[in-house]
N, C-alpha and C positions, 0 to 999 in steps of 0.2 A: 743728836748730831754726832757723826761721824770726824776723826780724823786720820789723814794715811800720810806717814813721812814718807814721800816718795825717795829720798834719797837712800831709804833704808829697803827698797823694793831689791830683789836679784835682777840682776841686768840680764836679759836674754840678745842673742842678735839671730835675729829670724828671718833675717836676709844679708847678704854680706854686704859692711857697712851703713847696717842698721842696728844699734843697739840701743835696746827699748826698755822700760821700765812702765810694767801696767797694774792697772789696779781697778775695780769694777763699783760703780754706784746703781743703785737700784733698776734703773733703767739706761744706763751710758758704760763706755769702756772709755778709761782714759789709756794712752800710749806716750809717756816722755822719751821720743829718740833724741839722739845721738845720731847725727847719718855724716859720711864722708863722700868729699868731693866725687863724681863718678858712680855713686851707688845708685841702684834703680832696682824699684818695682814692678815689677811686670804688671802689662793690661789685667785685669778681674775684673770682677765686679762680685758685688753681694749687697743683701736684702736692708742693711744698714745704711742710715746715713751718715756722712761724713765729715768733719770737718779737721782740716790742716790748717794751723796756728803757728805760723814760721815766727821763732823766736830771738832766731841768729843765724843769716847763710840764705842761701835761695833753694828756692825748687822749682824744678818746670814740672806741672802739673797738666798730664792730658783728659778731660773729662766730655768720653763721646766722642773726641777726632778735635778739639776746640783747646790747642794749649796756653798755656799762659803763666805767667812768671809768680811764685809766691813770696815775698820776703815780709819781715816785718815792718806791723801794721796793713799788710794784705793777706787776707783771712782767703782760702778754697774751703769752698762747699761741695760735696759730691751730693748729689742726691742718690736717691736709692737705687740702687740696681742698674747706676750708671755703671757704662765702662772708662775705667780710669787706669792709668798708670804712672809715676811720679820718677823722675832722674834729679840728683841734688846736682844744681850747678857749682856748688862750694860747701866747703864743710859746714856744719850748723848743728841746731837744736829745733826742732819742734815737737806741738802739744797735737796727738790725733786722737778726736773723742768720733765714738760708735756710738750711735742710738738707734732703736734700741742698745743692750750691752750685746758685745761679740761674742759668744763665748769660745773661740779660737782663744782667743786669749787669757794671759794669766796666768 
């Protein structure tokens, strides 16, 4: 068994008002952002699936043209190879896990 103090990770921001801390499990990417009010992702997509874990703050999540609100206790699912792109409606925290692992990141 494995453990990662994520607080001890280097803070990357790989998008403006995205600052991320990641770490890789055998088959998954974890990502601890930090997003502020206004930040946004542009549409992509890739071969991983997705999952957004709002911890604190919103996101409008668009996955396929179909948006919708993420806040805690409401879990987004990207599936694979959807197109998606995310805008934070308010500052926050969330957890995004890759499965397979990304290796973009880390």
């Amino acid at each position: 068994m494995s453990f990662v103090d994520v607080d001890k990770q280097e803070v990357t921001e790989r998008l403006p008002g995205w600052r991320g801390r990641y770490f890789h499990a055998v088959n998954m990417t974890f990502a601890h952002y930090e997003f502020t009010q206004g930040a946004s992702i542009h549409e992509h997509h890739h071969p991983q699936e997705e999952v957004y874990e709002v911890i604190e703050g919103e996101l409008e999540i668009s996955v396929d043209g179909v948006r919708q609100v993420a806040r805690p206790g409401v879990a987004a699912i990207v599936p694979s190879n959807a197109r998606h792109s995310v805008r934070a409606l308010t500052d926050g925290r969330a957890i995004i896990v890759d499965s397979p692992a990304g290796p973009e990141f880390g």
